[in-house]
C-alpha positions in Angstrom: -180.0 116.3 -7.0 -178.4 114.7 -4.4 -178.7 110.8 -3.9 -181.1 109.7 0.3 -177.8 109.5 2.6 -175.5 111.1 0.2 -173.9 114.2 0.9 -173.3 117.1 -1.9 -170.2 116.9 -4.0 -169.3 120.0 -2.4 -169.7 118.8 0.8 -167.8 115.7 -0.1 -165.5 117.7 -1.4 -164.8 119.5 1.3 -164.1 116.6 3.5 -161.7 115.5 1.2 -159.7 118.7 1.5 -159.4 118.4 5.2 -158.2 115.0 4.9 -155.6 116.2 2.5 -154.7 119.0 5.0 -153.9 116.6 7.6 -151.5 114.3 5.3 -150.3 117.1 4.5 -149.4 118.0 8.1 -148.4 115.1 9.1 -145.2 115.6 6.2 -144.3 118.4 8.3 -145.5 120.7 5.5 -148.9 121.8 6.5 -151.7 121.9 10.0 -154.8 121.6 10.1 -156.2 124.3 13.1 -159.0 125.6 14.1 -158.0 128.9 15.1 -156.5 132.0 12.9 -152.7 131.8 12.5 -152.6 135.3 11.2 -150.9 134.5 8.2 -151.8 135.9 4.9 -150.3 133.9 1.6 -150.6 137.0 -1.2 -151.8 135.6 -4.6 -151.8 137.3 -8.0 -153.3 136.3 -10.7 -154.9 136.2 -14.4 -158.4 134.1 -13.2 -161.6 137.2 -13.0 -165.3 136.3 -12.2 -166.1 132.7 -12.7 -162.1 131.5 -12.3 -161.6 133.6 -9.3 -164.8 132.2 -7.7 -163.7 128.5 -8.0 -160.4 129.4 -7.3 -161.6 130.5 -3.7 -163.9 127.7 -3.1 -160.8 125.6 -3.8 -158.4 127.1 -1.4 -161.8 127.8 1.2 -160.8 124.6 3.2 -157.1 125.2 3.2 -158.3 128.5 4.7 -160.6 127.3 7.0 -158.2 124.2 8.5 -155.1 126.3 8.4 -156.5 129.8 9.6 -153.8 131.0 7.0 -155.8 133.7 4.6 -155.5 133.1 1.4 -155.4 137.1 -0.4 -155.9 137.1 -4.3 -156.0 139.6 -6.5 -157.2 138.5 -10.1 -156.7 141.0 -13.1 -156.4 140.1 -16.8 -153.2 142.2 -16.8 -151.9 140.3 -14.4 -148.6 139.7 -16.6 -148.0 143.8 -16.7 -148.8 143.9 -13.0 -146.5 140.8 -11.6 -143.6 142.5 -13.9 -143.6 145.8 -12.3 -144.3 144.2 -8.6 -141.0 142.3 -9.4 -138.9 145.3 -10.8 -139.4 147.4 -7.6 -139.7 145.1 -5.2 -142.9 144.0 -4.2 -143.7 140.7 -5.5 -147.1 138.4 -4.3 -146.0 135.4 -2.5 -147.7 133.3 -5.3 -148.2 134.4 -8.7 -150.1 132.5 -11.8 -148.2 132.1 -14.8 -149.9 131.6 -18.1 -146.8 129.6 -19.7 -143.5 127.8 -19.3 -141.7 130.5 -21.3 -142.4 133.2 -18.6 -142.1 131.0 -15.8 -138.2 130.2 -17.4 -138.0 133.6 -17.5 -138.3 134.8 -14.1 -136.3 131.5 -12.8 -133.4 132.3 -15.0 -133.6 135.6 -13.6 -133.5 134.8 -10.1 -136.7 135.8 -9.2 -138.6 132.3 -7.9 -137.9 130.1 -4.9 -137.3 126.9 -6.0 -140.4 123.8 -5.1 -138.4 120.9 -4.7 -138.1 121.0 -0.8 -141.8 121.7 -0.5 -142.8 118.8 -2.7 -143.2 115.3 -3.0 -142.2 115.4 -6.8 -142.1 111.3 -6.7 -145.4 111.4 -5.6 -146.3 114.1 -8.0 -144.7 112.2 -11.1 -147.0 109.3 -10.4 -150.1 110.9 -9.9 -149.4 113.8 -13.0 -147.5 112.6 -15.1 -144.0 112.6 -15.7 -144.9 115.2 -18.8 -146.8 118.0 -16.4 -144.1 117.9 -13.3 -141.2 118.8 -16.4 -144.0 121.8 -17.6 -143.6 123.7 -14.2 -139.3 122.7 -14.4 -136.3 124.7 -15.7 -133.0 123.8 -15.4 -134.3 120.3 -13.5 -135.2 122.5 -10.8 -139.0 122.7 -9.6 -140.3 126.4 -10.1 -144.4 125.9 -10.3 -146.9 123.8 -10.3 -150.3 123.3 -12.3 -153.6 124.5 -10.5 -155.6 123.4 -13.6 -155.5 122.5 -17.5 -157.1 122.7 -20.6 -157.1 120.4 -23.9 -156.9 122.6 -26.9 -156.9 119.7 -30.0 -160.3 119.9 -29.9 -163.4 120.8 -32.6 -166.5 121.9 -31.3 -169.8 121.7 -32.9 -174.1 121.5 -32.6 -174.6 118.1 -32.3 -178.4 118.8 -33.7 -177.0 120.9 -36.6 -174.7 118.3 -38.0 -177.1 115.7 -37.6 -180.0 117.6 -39.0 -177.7 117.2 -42.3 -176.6 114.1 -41.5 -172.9 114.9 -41.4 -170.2 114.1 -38.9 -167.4 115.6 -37.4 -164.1 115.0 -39.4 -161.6 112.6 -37.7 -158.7 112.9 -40.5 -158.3 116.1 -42.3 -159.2 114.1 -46.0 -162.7 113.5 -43.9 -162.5 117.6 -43.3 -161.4 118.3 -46.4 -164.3 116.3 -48.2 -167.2 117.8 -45.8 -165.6 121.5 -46.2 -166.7 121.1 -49.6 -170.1 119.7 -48.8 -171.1 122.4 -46.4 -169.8 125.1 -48.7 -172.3 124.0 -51.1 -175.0 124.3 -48.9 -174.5 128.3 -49.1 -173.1 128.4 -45.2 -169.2 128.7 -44.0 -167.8 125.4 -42.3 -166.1 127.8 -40.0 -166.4 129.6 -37.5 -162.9 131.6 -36.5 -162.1 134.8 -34.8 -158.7 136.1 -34.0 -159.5 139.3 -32.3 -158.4 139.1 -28.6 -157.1 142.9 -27.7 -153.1 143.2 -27.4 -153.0 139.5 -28.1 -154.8 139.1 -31.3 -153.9 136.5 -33.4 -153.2 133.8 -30.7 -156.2 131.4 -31.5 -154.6 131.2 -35.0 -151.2 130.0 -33.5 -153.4 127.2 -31.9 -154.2 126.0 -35.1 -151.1 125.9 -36.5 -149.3 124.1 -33.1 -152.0 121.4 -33.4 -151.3 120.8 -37.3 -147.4 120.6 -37.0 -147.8 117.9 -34.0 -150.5 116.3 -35.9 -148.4 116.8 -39.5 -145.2 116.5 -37.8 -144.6 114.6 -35.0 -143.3 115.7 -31.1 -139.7 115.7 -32.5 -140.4 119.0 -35.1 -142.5 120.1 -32.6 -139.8 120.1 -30.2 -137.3 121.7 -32.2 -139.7 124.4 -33.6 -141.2 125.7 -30.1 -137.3 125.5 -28.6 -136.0 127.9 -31.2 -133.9 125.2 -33.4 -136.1 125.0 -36.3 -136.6 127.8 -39.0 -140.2 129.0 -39.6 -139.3 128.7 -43.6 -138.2 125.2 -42.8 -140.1 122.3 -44.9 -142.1 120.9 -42.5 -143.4 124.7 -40.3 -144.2 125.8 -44.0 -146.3 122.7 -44.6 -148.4 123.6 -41.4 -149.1 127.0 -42.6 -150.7 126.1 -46.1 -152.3 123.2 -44.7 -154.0 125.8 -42.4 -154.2 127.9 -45.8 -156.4 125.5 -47.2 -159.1 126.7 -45.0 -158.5 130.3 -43.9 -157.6 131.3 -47.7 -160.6 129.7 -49.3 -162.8 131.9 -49.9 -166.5 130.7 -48.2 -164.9 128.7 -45.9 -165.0 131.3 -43.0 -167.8 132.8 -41.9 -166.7 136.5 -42.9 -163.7 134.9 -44.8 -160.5 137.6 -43.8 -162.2 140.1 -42.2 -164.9 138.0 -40.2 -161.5 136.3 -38.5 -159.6 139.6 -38.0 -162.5 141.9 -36.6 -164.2 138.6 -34.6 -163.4 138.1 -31.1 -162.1 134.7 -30.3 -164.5 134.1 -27.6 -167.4 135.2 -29.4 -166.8 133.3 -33.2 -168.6 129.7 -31.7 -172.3 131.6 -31.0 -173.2 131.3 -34.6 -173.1 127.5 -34.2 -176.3 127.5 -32.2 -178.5 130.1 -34.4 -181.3 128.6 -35.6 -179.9 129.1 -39.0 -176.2 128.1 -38.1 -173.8 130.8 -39.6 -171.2 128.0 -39.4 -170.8 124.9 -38.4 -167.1 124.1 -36.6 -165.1 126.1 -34.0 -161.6 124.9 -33.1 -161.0 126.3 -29.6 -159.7 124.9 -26.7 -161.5 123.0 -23.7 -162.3 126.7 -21.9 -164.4 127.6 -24.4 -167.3 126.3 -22.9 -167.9 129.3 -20.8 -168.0 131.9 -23.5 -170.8 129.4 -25.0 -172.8 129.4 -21.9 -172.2 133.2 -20.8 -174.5 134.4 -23.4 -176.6 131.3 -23.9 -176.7 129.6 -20.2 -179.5 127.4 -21.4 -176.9 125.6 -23.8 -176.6 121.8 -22.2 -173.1 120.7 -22.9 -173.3 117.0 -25.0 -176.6 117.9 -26.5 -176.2 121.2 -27.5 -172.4 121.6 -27.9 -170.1 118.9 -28.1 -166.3 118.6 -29.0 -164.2 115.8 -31.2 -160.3 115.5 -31.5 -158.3 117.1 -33.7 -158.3 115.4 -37.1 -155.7 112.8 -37.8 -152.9 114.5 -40.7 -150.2 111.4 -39.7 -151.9 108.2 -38.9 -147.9 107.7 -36.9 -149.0 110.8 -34.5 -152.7 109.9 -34.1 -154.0 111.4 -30.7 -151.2 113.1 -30.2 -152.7 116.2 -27.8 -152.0 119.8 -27.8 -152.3 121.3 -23.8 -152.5 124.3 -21.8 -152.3 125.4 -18.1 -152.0 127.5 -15.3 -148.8 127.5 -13.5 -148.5 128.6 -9.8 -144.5 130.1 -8.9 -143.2 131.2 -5.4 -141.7 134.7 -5.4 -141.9 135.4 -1.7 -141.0 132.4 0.3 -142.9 131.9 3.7 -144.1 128.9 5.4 -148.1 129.7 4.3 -147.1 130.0 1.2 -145.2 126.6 1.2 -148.2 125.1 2.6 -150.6 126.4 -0.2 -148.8 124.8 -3.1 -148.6 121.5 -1.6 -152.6 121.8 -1.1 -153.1 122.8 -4.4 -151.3 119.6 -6.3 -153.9 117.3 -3.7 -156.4 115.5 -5.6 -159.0 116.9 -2.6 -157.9 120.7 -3.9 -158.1 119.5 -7.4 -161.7 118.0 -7.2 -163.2 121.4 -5.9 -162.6 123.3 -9.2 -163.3 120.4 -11.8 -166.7 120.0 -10.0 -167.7 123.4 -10.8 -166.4 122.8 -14.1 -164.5 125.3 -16.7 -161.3 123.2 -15.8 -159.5 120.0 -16.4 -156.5 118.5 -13.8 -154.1 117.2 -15.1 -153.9 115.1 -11.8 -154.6 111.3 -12.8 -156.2 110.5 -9.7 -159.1 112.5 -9.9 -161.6 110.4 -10.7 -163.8 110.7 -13.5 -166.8 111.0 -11.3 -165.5 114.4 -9.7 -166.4 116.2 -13.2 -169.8 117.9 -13.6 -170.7 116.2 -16.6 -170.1 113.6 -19.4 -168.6 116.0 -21.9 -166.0 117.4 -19.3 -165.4 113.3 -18.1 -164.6 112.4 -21.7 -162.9 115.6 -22.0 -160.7 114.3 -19.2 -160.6 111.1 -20.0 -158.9 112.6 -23.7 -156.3 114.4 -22.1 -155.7 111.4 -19.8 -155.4 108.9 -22.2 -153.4 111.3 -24.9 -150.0 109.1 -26.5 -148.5 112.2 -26.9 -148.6 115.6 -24.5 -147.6 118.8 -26.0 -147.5 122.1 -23.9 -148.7 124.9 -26.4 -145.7 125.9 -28.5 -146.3 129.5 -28.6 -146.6 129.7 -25.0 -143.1 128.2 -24.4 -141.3 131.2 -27.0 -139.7 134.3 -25.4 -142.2 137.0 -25.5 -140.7 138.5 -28.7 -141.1 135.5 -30.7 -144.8 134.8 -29.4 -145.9 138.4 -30.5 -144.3 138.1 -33.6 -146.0 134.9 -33.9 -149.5 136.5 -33.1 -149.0 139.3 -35.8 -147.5 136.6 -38.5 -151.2 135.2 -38.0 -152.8 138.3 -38.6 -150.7 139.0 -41.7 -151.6 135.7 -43.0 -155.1 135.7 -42.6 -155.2 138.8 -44.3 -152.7 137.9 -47.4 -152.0 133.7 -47.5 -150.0 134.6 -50.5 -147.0 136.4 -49.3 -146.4 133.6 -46.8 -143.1 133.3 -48.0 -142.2 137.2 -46.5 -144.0 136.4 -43.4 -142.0 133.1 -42.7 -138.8 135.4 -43.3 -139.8 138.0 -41.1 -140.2 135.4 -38.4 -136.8 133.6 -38.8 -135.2 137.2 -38.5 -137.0 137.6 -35.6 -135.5 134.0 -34.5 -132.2 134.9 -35.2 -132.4 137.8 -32.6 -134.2 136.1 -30.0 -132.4 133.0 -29.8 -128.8 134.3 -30.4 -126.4 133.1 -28.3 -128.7 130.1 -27.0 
């Protein structure tokens, strides 16, 4: 409902867009119009249905100020399509990247116009943080930019099931440790986990393990480990895996236990959390999960129904240290439009379209609290804002070989904790490859 005299957010929002448009134009980088320039700026990218929707409102104004068109084409194999657009030839002007490691990739390659002359990375260091401008860098050159975030340290749970037990959620792993037990001994799983995600099972397990070693371990390991320099049999990456151990390889701790995780699909583990008779009582998932919650269940209010609390504190020294993700935008094809579009898109007026429609975090500073649809998504913000420590998800920064091994190392584990010590080896063989000569 909209307040007598106020206008809609979208409306609001809107305004604020055009506004951008024309300090944007008055760098020399952008025009606001009213009449078509018949330019097209040719987007690919991974965001379908619900992503692609608020990705088009977003850029609607840019459109509609500019009369540049703004073409996207959305596909979950995005990744297989951008590659074979490169190799013969025929690459979008703008493509979005899932992760640092394939934006290095196709920079080191020669493939992306440098951002540095179509920016105002001073600008952009204040208002995002020094942190997010170095996610979209390689080499100290600027090669993308972030159209949105998530925060993945998070638990989720049923507010009404914990407290119809009177328990609460865990904020150091003894406190989890302790309540695992109790709700074990109620007859129902703590957990909810499912690592099934088609060609790229096994990746929600890697989330739990990046969070542990920056919560166990500090930035530094974290660092070392995600850059190559650290074995996976070293003391402190082995540490992370048992730790994780102590859940996934305790039998009534899962809901399924091994093969509930392996044949579960991540996005669809959480929906025994609002059963009437909860199957389980914790997810660890990331801030996007909110729309799998809601696709099936749209009557699920977030707060009251679901609700999400920090990972658990291992190292009191690394407390609220914060484990991210995001979506990178990279220039292939260089043309004026599509210089234009990626200086709209890092505008807090282009970034306060999507988070009011929710499903999406900026990591832009200067969107104000108020922009976000409701109070879980605000303190979700206000998490990610206020994080000590900032860590772009490790497995997403690996070449592609070392991720997938990764992803099937998770899979192994889940289904045999005990021959850790093979899988570990297998990995650092795999590291020895990968990073030879680095």
């Amino acid at each position: 409902m909209t307040r007598p005299g106020t206008a809609p957010r979208h409306t609001r929002a809107w305004t604020r867009a055009c506004l951008a448009l024309v300090l944007v134009a008055l760098s020399g980088l952008a025009a606001c119009t009213t009449g078509g320039s018949g330019q097209v700026v040719h987007v690919l990218g991974t965001w379908t249905k619900d992503e692609k929707d608020s990705f088009e409102a977003m850029v609607a104004p840019f459109e509609q100020r500019t009369g540049i068109t703004v073409d996207y084409q959305g596909s979950r194999d995005s990744d297989t399509i951008l590659a074979d657009r490169v190799s013969n030839g025929t690459p979008p002007d703008l493509a979005v990247l899932s992760s640092p490691g394939k934006l290095a990739q196709y920079a080191r390659a020669g493939r992306l116009t440098p951002l540095d002359d179509s920016l105002d990375l001073p600008g952009m260091r204040k208002q995002y943080g020094a942190n997010w401008v170095e996610f979209g860098a390689v080499d100290r050159k600027q090669y993308a930019v972030f159209v949105k975030a998530s925060m993945k340290s998070l638990l989720w749970h049923s507010p009404k099931a914990l407290s119809a037990h009177g328990w609460t959620p865990p904020g150091t792993w003894d406190q989890l440790r302790t309540l695992n037990q109790l709700i074990a001994r109620s007859g129902v799983p703590p957990w909810c986990i499912g690592l099934e995600s088609s060609s790229t099972s096994g990746w929600p397990g890697t989330d739990w393990l990046e969070d542990i070693v920056l919560a166990q371990s500090g930035p530094v390991i974290y660092d070392q480990w995600a850059r190559g320099e650290l074995p996976w049999s070293s003391r402190e990456i082995q540490l992370a895996w048992q730790t994780w151990g102590e859940i996934i390889g305790t039998r009534g701790l899962v809901l399924g236990d091994a093969r509930g995780m392996l044949l579960t699909p991540f996005g669809a583990a959480g929906t025994s959390l609002f059963s009437q008779s909860p199957g389980c009582y914790f997810d660890h998932a990331g801030s996007f999960i909110t729309e799998s919650y809601q696709k099936g269940s749209p009557h699920l209010a977030p707060g009251g129904d679901f609700d999400a609390t920090p990972f658990p504190t291992i190292n009191p020294r690394f407390r609220g240290s914060a484990e991210v993700a995001g979506d990178l935008i990279a220039m292939f094809h260089a043309t004026p439009a599509a210089r234009q579009l990626v200086a709209y898109l890092t505008t807090t007026a282009a970034q306060n379209i999507w988070v009011g429609r929710g499903g999406a975090i900026s990591p832009n500073r200067e969107v104000a609290a108020s922009e976000y649809p409701d109070a879980l998504s605000r303190r979700l913000r206000q998490l990610l804002v206020d994080a000590p420590t900032v860590r772009f998800d490790a497995s997403d920064l690996m070449p592609d070989t070392m991720q997938s091994s990764f992803h099937q190392a998770v899979l192994s584990y889940a289904n045999d904790p005990t021959q850790l010590s093979s899988i570990l080896a297998a990995l650092d063989r795999v590291r020895a490859t990968v990073y030879a000569g680095t």
